[in-house]
Phi, psi and omega in degrees: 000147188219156189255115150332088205285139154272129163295143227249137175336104179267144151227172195259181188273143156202096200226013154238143176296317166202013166287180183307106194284172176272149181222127176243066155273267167222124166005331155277359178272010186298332185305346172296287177001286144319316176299316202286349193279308184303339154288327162303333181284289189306317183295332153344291196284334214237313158259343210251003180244149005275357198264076196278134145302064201298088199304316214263286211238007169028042177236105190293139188207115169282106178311280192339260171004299172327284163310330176276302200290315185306332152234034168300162163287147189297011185254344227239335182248130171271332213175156165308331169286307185322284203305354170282317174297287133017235028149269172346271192288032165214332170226041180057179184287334147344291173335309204266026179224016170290143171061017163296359170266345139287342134346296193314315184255308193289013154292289192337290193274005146291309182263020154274312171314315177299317198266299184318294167296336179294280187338300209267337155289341161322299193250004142312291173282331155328294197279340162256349179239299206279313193272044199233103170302334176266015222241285179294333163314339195242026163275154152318167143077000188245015193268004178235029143212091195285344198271169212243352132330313138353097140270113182290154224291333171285340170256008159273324151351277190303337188286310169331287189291352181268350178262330120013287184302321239225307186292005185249072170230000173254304165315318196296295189273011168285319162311309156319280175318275187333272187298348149275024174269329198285322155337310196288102186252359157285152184294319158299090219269352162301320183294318205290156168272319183274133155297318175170182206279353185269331200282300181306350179269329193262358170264331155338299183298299168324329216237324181226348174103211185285317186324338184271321172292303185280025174307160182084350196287325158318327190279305156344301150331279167338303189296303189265026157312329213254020176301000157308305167277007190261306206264343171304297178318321184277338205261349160322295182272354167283311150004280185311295196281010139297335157315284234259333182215189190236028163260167212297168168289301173326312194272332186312295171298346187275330215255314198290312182300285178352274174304329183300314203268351178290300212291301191304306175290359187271314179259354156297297189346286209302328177287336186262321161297356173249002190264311179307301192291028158258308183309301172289353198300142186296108174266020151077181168050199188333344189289312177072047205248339213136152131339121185270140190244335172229117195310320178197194181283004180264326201290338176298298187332294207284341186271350148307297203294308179259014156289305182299258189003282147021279183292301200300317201270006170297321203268336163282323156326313204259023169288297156325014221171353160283294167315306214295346206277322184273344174309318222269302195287009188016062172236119197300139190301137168326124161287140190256143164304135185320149132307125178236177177294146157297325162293353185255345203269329167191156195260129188292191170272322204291302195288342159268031143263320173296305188302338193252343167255358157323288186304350180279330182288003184278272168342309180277333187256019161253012167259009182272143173301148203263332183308109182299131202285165164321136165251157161332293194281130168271023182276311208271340157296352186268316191284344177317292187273019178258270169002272162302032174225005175291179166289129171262333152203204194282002195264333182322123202290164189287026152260355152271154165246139205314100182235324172252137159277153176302116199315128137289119223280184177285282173343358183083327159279131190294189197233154182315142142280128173322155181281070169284132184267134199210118184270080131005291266228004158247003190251154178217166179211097212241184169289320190257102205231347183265334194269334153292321208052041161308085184296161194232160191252072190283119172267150150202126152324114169239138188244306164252161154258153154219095175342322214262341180283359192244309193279276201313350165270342172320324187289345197314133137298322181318139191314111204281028177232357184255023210220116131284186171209168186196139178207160166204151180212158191292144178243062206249148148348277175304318179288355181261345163343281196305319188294320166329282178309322208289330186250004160295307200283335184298324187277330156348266183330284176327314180254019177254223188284150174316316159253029161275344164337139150263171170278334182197133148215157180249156182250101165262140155227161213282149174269026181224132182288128174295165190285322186244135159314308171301066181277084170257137196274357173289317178286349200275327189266334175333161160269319191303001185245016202259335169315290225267333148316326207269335207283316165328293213271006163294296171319242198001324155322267174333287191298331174284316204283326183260067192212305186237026180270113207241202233234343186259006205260149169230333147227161176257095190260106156302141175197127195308127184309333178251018144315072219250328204217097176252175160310156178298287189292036179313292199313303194304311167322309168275002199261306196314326212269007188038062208243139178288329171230106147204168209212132177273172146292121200249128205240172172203104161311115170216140186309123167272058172350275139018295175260006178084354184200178200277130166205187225222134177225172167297135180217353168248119177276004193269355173262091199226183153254125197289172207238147161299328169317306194285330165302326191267345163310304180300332180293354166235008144334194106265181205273016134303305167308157171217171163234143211235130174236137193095032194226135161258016167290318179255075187283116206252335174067015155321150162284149175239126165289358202263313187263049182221003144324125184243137177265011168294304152248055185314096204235095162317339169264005189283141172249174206219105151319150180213164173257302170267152178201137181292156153305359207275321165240104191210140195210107202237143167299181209243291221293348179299309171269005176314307185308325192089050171262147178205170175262131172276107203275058191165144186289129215231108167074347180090013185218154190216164175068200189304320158307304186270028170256327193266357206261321202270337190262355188276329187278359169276011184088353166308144179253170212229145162194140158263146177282066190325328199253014187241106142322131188213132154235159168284118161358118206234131180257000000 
């Protein structure tokens, strides 16, 4: 038997504590983002202007304040506090809320926009670029988060700026406005050139165009560029401390937002001060503001930029020219004070409020219980457990999936794989089988693909992170066919949303040639072909079920490749009745000529209750022979589950004991097959293959039952 490469699992990430997560389900759920951005806005707006809380950089800042010292003359402010006082006394406390009604709107809707295009380029660049195995090796920056589940801290990164880029095309002139509103240092609103932001827009518009509102937008750009290290930074360090410590998702985010937003404004500043004096800057012509001084942001940059310089060397001038002055007068020189910071020169009230409620939020979340809260989102619970279901290393069996490699040694030779030990005695197969998280294993024989067995399993509900797969196929024609499509639709599937993800598949193909060439379903059925085919396809059964049945499985679902149509909730349905062995009735849809319309027969004869007849056939057998059900060649007088519906009263929960039972839908415990219940690919009892599989597990004490009344169909050729 040889194995097939499968395209390899994808998840989604969850390596933040409470942002907006990637959510690959579908494209409408994105609207969370959005919601979440129009609140943020409001809390902006509603505590945080003029003294803002910055829901985004968690840093209090009087925005007015900010703006007037980022473009004021260095004479006209000593410090943030001088300019509040200021501000205060010559224009009321009113002064320090210029230019809140743009705000008022244009948060709500920048930081929907913002939290919103962030979700959906997060997964975006997941799902087309970070899960793509030949791609992500030669990106920068992953090689120490090899995992493809994953989006690494460079594509929240990359995502930042593109969601940066797309809201500031809403910002610049929301922004534009709000700071030549903030500006206006008379008191008097007669005096002001602006009345308010509809006055300042419509003399913009009137005087300069659209081009005139969006003056700055570039610079704007720029500035939320560096939403690179604010969203790079948080997910290093929501990283780090989950790894590294035991605090709570709540401390997670305060200390992870917190610094991420120190590491963003450290590299920002500048960019946002040069953004401002673009903005206010007099923009001339018709407006009749002023003089215009800078064409664009390098010309702001550069008059930053020989200002600061300026200031210092003036100041070293007139220091010099002081000494040289008490030398020439032989007077000993002045001690001059170091230069410092203004904040070390005296400390505000502001800055001992801050500091003291700082140290209190220190204090409460490193006294918190480190148990991480629940999350919300079934995205980030899916990516949770696909994370803790990876391979720990390459011997790990194929229901988990293959994510880490194998350690290499200093020589250059990879190292023994470790010994591991795996506790049975804690995996369960239970009724509440989603609530455990229990994983299932889905087998199939594949001979042909038929699309339609592939869309309906994509359709499964039970959690697609809780879902391997396992095939094996011939090594045939038909059967290099069938691999073909089969990994066309795998790659489909695989590199599509996330939880449509399975956890893990595998591809076998048999070293042995099957008996008939022809999977014609006619040729296939024959009786005289029914040995040495069904004894094929035992093997073939065996080596998939022990090839890839691991140490995490807790059931097992066979299912036929020309299965096309069950309930969404098949695995949950079948799991609920808790059972060891159990088999739905497997139907086939077909035109009933005659009548005119689409109707529905029996089409699996293997699930029956054996017969004294059929006891006494076999007893004059020889130890060769088998008996075959659904042939009038074997007449066996068995109950047949396929003629035992009642369609009148239709009871999806009745159960049937059964001796035998067919393949095409078998939903078997994992420790069942543990026990070394197989398909016996020899006569076992006179009967082989799933029949002499349910004949091997009653003798192992198992009980074996079928549904009459739970459907499943087949493929009608």
């Amino acid at each position: 038997m040889t194995s097939a490469p499968a395209p390899l699992p994808v998840s989604a990430p969850s390596n933040m504590a409470d942002t907006a997560p990637v959510n690959a389900q579908t494209p409408k759920s994105n609207y969370k983002g959005f919601v979440a951005g129009v609140f943020s806005g409001i809390a902006k707006l509603s505590v945080g202007h003029p003294y803002l809380i910055n829901v985004y950089f968690y840093a209090r800042r009087f925005d007015t304040v900010k703006v007037r010292l980022q473009t004021s003359k260095d004479v006209q402010f000593r410090g943030p506090l001088d300019c509040t006082l200021q501000t205060v006394r010559k224009e009321g406390v009113k002064g320090l809320y210029k230019g809140a009604t743009p705000p008022l709107v244009g948060w709500m809707v920048m930081d929907s926009v913002m939290l919103g295009s962030l979700t959906l380029y997060r997964r975006l660049l997941l799902e087309n670029v970070f899960s793509k195995p030949h791609i992500r090796p030669y990106l920068p920056f992953c090689g120490f988060q090899p995992d493809l589940a994953t989006l690494p801290s460079l594509g929240h990164g990359i995502a930042g700026i593109m969601a940066g880029t797309t809201v500031s095309f809403i910002a610049a002139p929301v922004e534009h406005i709000k700071a030549r509103l903030q500006v206006q240092y008379a008191a008097d609103k007669s005096k002001r050139m602006y009345s308010g932001p509809i006055d300042c827009l419509r003399k913009m518009l009137r005087t300069h165009g659209i081009s005139g509102v969006y003056r700055g937008l570039w610079a704007t750009v720029f500035f939320r560029s560096f939403f690179f290290f604010w969203w790079g930074s948080y997910d290093v360090l929501t990283r780090h401390f989950k790894q590294n410590t035991s605090m709570s998702a709540p401390a997670i985010n305060f200390w992870a937002g917190g610094i991420s937003a120190q590491i963003f404004w450290l590299f920002s500043y500048p960019s946002d001060v040069v953004k401002q004096r673009l903005m206010v800057d007099p923009m001339g012509g018709a407006l009749n503001d002023g003089e215009r001084r800078f064409r664009g942001w390098k010309d702001a940059a550069r008059a930053v930029w020989r200002e600061r310089n300026r200031g210092d060397l003036q100041r070293f001038h007139e220091l010099t020219k002081q000494h040289l002055e008490d030398t020439r007068q032989n007077r000993k020189p002045r001690k001059t004070a170091m230069a410092v910071a203004r904040s070390m020169r005296r400390t505000s009230p502001i800055s001992l409020l801050i500091a003291a409620l700082l140290a209190f939020g220190f204090i409460c979340f490193m006294l918190n219980p480190s148990t991480p809260s629940a999350s919300t989102s079934s995205s980030a619970a899916s990516s949770q457990e696909r994370q803790e279901n990876a391979a720990e290393h390459p011997l790990s069996p194929p229901t988990k999936p293959f994510f880490k490699s194998q350690a290499v040694r200093s020589d250059g030779h990879k190292a023994a794989p470790p010994v591991v030990h795996y506790n049975l005695n804690s995996l369960t197969s239970t009724a509440d089988s989603v609530a455990n998280g229990e994983r299932v294993l889905i087998l199939t024989p594949l001979a042909r693909f038929y699309q339609g067995y592939w869309d309906n399993l994509e359709k499964l509900s039970y959690p697609h992170e809780l879902i391997s797969l396992g095939f094996i196929a011939p090594k045939t024609s038909d059967g290099n066919a069938a691999v073909a499509a089969l990994e066309k639709a795998i790659a489909k599937t695989q590199s599509g949303p996330i939880d449509s993800r399975f956890a893990s598949i595998s591809i076998l193909r048999q070293d042995f040639e099957p008996p008939l060439k022809s999977q014609n379903e006619k040729e296939r059925h024959k009786l005289g072909a029914q040995k040495e085919r069904r004894e094929s396809m035992s093997r073939a059964r065996n080596s998939l079920v022990f090839t890839t049945l691991g140490p995490a499985t807790s059931w097992v679902l066979w299912l036929d490749a020309d299965i096309v149509e069950t309930p969404a909730s098949l695995i949950q349905d079948l799991t609920s009745f808790d059972q060891p062995v159990i088999v739905p009735n497997c139907f086939q849809r077909y035109y009933d000529s005659s009548k005119r319309k689409w109707d529905i027969r029996p089409y699996d004869f293997n699930s029956w209750v054996d017969s004294e007849q059929a006891q006494n056939l076999a007893a004059q057998m020889g130890p060769d022979e088998i008996l075959l059900e659904g042939y009038a060649e074997i007449p066996t007088y068995r109950t047949l589950m396929a003629y035992l519906p009642d369609f009148k009263k239709l009871n999806p929960k009745k159960m049937l004991a059964l001796d035998g039972v067919g393949g095409t839908a078998l939903l078997v415990k994992a420790d069942v097959h543990r026990d070394g219940a197989m398909f016996p690919a020899f006569p076992f009892f006179h009967l082989v293959e799933t029949e002499g599989f349910a004949k091997m597990v009653k003798r192992l004490g198992y009980d074996v039952i079928g549904l009459p009344d739970y459907f499943v169909y087949h493929y009608n050729e």
